[in-house]
ZASEDREN-19639 format. One line per field, with one value per residue (C-alpha): residue number from 1; residue in three letters; chain; y, x, z. Coordinates in nm, 3 decimals, always signed. Each point is the difference from the previous one (the first is absolute). Example, Ala and Ser with C-alpha at 12.3 -4.5 7.8 and 13.67 -1.06 7.14 Angstrom:
2
num: [1;2] $
residuo: [ALA;SER] $
cadena: [A;A] $
Y: [-0.450;+0.344] $
X: [+1.230;+0.137] $
Z: [+0.780;-0.066] $
END
This chain:
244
num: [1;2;3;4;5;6;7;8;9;10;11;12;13;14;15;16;17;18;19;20;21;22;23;24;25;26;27;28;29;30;31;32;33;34;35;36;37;38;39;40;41;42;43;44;45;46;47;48;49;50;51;52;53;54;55;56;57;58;59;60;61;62;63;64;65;66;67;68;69;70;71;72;73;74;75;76;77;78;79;80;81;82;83;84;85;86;87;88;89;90;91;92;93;94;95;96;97;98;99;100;101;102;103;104;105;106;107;108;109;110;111;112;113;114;115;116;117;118;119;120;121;122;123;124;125;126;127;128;129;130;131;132;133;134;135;136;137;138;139;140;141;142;143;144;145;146;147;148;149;150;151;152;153;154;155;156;157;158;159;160;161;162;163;164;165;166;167;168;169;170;171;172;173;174;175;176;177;178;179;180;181;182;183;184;185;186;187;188;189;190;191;192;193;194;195;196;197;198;199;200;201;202;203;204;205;206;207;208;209;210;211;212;213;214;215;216;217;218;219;220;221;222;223;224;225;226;227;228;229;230;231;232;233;234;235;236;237;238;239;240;241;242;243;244] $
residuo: [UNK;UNK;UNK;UNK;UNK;UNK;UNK;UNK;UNK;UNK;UNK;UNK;UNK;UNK;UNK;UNK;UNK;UNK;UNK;UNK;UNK;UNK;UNK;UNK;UNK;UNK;UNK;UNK;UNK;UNK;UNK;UNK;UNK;UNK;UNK;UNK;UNK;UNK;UNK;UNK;UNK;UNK;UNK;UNK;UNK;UNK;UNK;UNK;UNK;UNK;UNK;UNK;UNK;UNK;UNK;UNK;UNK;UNK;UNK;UNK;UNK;UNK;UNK;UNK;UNK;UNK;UNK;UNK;UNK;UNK;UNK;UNK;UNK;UNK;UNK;UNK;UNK;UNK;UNK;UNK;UNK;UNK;UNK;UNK;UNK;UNK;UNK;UNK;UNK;UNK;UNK;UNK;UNK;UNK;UNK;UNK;UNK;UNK;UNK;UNK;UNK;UNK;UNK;UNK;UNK;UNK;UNK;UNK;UNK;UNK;UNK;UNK;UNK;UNK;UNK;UNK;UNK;UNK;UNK;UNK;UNK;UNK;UNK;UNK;UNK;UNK;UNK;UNK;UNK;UNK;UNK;UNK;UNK;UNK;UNK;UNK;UNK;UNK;UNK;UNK;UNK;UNK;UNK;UNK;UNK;UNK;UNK;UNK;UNK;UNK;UNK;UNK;UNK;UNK;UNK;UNK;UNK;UNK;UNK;UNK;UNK;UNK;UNK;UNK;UNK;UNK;UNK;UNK;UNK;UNK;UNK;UNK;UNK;UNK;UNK;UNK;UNK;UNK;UNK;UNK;UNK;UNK;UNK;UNK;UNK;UNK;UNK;UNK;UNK;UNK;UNK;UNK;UNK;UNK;UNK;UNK;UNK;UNK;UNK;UNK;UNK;UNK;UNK;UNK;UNK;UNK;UNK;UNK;UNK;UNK;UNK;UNK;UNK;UNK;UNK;UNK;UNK;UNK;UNK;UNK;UNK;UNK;UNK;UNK;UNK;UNK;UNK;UNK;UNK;UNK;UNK;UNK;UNK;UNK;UNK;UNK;UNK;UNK;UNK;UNK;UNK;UNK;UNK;UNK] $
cadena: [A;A;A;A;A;A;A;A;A;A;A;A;A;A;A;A;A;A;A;A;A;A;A;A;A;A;A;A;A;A;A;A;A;A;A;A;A;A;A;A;A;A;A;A;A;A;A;A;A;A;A;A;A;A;A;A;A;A;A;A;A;A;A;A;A;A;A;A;A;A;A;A;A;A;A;A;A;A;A;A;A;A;A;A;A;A;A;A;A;A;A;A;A;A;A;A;A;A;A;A;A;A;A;A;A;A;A;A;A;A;A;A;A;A;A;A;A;A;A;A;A;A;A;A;A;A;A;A;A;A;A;A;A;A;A;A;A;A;A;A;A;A;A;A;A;A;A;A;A;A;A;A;A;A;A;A;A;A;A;A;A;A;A;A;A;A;A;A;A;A;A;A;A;A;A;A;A;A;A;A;A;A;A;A;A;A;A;A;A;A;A;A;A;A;A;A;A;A;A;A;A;A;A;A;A;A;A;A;A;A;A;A;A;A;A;A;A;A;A;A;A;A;A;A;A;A;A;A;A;A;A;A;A;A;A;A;A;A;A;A;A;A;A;A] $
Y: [-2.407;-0.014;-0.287;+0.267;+0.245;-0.191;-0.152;+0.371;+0.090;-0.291;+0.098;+0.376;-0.156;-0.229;+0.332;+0.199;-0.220;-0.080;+0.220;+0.056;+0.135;+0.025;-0.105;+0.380;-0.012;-0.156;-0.043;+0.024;-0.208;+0.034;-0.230;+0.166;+0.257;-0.150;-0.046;-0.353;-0.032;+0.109;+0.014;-0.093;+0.042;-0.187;-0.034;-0.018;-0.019;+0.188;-0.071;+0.307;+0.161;-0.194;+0.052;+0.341;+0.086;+0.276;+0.007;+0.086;+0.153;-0.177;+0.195;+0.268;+0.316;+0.344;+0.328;+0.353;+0.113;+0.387;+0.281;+0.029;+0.330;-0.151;+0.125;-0.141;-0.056;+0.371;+0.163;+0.047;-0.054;-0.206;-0.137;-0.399;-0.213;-0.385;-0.325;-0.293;-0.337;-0.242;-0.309;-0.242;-0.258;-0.152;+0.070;-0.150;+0.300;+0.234;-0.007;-0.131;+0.246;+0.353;+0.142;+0.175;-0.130;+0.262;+0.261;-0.124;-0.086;+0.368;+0.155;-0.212;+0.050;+0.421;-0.046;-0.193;+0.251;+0.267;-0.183;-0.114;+0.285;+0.247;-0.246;+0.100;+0.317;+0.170;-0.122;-0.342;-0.015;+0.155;-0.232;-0.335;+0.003;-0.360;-0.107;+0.173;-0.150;-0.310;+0.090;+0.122;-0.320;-0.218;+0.217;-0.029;-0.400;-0.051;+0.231;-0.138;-0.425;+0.018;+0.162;-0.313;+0.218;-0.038;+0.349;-0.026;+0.321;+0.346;+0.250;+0.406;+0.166;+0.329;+0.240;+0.354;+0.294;+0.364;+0.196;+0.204;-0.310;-0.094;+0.348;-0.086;-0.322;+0.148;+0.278;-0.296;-0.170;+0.297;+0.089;-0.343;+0.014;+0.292;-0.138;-0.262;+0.202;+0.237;-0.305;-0.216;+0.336;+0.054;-0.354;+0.119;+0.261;-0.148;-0.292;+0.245;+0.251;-0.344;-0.128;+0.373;-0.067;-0.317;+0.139;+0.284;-0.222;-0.215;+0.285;+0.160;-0.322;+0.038;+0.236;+0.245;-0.173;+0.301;+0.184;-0.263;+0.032;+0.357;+0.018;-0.294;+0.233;+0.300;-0.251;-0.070;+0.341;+0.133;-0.268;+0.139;+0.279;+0.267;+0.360;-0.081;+0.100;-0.158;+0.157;-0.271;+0.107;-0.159;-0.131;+0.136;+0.366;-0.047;-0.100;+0.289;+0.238;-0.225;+0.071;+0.345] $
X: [-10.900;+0.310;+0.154;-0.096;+0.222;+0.254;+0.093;+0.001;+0.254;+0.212;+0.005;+0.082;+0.300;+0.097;+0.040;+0.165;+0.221;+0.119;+0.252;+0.160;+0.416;+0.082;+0.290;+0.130;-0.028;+0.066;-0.183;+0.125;-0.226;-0.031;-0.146;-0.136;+0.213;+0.333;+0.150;-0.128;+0.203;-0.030;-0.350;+0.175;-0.225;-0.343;-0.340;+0.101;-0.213;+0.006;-0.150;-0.280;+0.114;+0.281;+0.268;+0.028;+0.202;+0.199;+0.012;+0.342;+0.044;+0.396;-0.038;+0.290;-0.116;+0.101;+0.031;+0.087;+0.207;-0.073;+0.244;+0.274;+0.207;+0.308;+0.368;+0.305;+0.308;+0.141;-0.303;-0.186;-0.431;-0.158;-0.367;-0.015;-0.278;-0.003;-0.174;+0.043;-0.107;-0.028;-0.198;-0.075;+0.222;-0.139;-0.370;+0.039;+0.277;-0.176;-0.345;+0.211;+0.311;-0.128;-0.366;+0.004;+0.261;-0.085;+0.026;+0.358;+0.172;-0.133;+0.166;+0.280;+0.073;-0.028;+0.280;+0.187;+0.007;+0.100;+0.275;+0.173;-0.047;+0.129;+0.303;+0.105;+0.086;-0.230;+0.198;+0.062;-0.386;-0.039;+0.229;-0.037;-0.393;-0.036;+0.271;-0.156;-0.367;+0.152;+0.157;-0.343;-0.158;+0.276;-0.013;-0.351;-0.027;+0.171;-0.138;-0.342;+0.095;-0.196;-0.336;+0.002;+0.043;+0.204;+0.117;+0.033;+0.074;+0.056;+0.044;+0.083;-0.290;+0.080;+0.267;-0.059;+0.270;-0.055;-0.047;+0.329;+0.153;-0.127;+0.113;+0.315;+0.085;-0.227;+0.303;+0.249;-0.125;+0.059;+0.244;+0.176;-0.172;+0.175;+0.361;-0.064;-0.087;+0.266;+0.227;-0.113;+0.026;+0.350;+0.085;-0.153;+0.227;+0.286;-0.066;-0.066;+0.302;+0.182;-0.131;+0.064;+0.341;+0.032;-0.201;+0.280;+0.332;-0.148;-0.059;+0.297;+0.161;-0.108;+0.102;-0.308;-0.176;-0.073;-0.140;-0.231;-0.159;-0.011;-0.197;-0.255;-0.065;-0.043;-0.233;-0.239;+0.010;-0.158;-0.264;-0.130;-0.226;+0.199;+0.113;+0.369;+0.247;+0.339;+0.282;+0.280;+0.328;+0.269;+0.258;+0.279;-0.109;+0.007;+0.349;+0.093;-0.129;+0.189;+0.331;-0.084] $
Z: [+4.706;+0.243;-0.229;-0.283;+0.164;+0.078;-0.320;-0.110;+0.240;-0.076;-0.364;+0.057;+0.252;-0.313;-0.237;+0.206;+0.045;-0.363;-0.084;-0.315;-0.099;-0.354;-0.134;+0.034;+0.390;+0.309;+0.314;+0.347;+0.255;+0.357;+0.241;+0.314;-0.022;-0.117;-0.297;-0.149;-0.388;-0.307;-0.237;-0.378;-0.306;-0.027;+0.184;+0.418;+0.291;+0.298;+0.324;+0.101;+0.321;+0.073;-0.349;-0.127;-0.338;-0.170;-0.365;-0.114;-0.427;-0.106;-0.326;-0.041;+0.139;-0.122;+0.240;-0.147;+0.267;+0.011;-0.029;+0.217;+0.060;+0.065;+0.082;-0.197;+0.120;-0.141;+0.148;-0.297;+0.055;-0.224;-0.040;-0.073;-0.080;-0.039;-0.097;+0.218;-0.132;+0.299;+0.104;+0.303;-0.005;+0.346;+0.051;+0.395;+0.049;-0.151;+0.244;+0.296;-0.015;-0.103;+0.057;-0.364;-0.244;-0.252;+0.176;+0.145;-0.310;-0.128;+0.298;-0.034;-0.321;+0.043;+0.268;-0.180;-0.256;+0.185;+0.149;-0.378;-0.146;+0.334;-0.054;-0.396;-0.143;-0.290;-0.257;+0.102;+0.053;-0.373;-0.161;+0.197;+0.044;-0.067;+0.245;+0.276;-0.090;+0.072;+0.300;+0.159;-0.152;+0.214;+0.359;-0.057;-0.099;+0.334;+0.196;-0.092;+0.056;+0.352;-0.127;-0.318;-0.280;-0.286;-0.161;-0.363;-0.196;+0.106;-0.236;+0.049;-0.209;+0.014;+0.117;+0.053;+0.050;+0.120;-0.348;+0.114;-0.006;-0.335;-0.151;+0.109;-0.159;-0.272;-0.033;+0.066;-0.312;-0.211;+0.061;-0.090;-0.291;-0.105;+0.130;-0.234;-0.305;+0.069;+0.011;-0.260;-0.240;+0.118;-0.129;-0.337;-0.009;+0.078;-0.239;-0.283;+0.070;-0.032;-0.330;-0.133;+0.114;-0.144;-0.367;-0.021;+0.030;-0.281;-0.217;+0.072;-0.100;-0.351;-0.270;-0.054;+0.283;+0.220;-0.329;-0.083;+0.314;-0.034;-0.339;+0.156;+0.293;-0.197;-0.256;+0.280;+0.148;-0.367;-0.012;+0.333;+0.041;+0.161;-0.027;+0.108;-0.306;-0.051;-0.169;-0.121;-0.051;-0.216;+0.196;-0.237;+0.077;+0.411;-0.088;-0.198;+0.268;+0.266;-0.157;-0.136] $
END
């Protein structure tokens, strides 16, 4: 019965002892305490009592790093969400360095954050979004080298401005808008007043010309439906009444 027991003991030791990492993880081993190497992917064995381990995900991780009200350089407050992409580049760092490496690399990164984006103006941070992405992603890569993580992406998400801000630039907008149209029919103008210019020198320029043009407006003027009436008047009798 004892030999029964035993050989049932031995056999639980032997399970708990096989250990297995897929090829997705790492495992960090410890011996008594300290740290022993590194567990790679396959079937391991660990000693009951004696070797502990820490199973480590290498995958890329994503964190939605919540809303931030930050200040801008010009004092304007803005709210400012992100997406980090990171991983562990060095599962032994990441156990031995820092208790909770998720949790740092999402405080990190909200500090970070604050500290670009307090550094650029509102428009710079409107029109150069992407350059500042990778400037978090770079303070952040470095900053997070001693807890064995690798940061991969970050991208700005969204960017929120006080709705009196947005009716401003909203007004902004229009009102360049209308600068435009008032310009671009200016330029009409002008390039019509110029061909009319251009239209009457040639007609004048040719014998009869300008009375041509005369009966082809007064033409299209009686195909139209309209009340205006048009009295034409010989030319010979305006002169008679000029030198009367």
């Amino acid at each position: 019965m004892m030999a029964l027991w035993i050989i049932i003991i031995i056999l639980v030791a032997i399970a708990s002892s096989i250990k297995v990492v897929n090829e997705y993880e790492r495992g960090v081993k410890f011996t008594l305490g300290r740290y022993s190497g590194i567990m790679l992917p396959g079937l391991k064995f660990i000693i009951p009592i004696i070797q502990s381990w820490q199973r480590i995900d290498i995958r890329t991780n994503v964190v939605d790093v919540p809303k931030q009200d930050t200040m801008t350089k010009d004092n304007v407050s803005v709210v400012i969400n992100a997406v980090l992409y990171y991983r562990v580049s060095d599962a032994k760092l990441s156990v031995l360095e820092v208790m909770d490496y998720r949790y740092a690399i999402g405080q990190l990164a909200q500090t970070t954050m604050r500290d670009v984006i307090g550094a650029v103006t509102l428009d710079e941070l409107l029109a150069k979004r992407e350059a500042i992405s990778k400037k978090i992603k770079s303070i952040l890569d470095k900053a997070s080298d001693p807890f064995g993580l690798k940061v991969e992406t970050v991208e700005l998400k969204d960017i929120i401005l006080p709705d009196t801000l947005v009716r401003v630039i909203s007004k902004e907008a229009e009102a360049e808008r209308e600068k435009r149209a008032v310009i671009i029919e200016a330029e009409g103008e002008f390039s019509a007043a110029e061909n009319l210019v251009k239209a009457a020198n040639s007609l004048s320029k040719v014998k009869g010309g300008l009375h041509i043009r005369t009966l082809q407006t007064m033409n299209n003027l009686g195909n139209e439906k309209s009340h205006t009436v048009i009295y034409a008047v010989p030319e010979e009798i305006l002169k008679k009444f000029s030198g009367k």
